[in-house]
N, C-alpha and C positions, 0 to 999 in steps of 0.2 A: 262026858265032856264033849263038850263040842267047839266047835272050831275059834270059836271067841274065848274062850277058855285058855283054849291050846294057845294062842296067840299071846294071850295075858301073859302065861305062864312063860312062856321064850322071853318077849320084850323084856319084862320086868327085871329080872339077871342080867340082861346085855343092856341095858340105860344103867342100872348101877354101877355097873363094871364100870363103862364109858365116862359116867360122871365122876365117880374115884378118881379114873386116868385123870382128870381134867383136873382135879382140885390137888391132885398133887403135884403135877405141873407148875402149878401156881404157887406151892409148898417151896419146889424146887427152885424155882423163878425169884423167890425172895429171898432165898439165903438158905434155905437149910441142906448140910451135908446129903450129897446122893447116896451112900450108903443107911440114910434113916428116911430113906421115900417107902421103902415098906413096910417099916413099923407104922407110920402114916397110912397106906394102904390098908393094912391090916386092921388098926384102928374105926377108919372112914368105913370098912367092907361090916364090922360087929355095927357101929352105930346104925350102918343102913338096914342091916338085915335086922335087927329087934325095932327100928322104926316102921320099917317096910312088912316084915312080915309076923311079929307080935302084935304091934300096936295098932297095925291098919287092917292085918289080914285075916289075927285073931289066930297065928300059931302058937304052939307052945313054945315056953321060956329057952330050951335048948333047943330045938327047931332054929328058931332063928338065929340063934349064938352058933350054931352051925351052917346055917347060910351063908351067914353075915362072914364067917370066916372063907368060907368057900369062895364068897364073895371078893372078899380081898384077897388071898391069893393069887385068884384069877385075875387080878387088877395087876399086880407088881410081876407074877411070872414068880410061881415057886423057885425054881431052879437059880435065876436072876436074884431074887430077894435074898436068900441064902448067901450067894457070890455077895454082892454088896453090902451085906450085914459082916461076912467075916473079913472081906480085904482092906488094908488101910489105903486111904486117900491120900498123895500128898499133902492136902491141902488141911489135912485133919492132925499133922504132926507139929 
């Protein structure tokens, strides 16, 4: 592996991640409850990772279904996703 490699392999996780963040911003921005931003995350992190790295990079089927989730995760914050998925929102009663 050499240094171009090494570098694909960083960027490419951390522009997913980044773009996630961004589009669900934009999720959030129009209306949908803060506590469903990381089923969205989650969602955006599977579709990227079997686009990104089944489709384009030629891993296997659960390769990327495990990216792809690693990937969102990393997008919403395990710990945070959890809190937001089980607290109620005023605004959701």
């Amino acid at each position: 592996m050499d240094e171009r490699d090494l570098v694909l392999y960083l960027l490419t996780p951390v522009a997913q991640v980044a773009l996630i963040i961004g589009i669900a911003e934009i999720v959030k921005k129009l209306g949908l409850p803060t506590r469903y931003i990381p089923l969205v995350d989650l969602g955006l992190g599977l579709i990227s990772g079997i686009c990104v790295y089944v489709l384009s990079k030629g891993y296997d089927w659960v390769s990327g279904v495990m990216i792809g989730i690693a990937i969102g995760l990393s997008a919403c914050g395990l710990f945070s996703g959890i809190k937001n998925l089980t607290e109620r929102e005023i605004d959701d009663e």
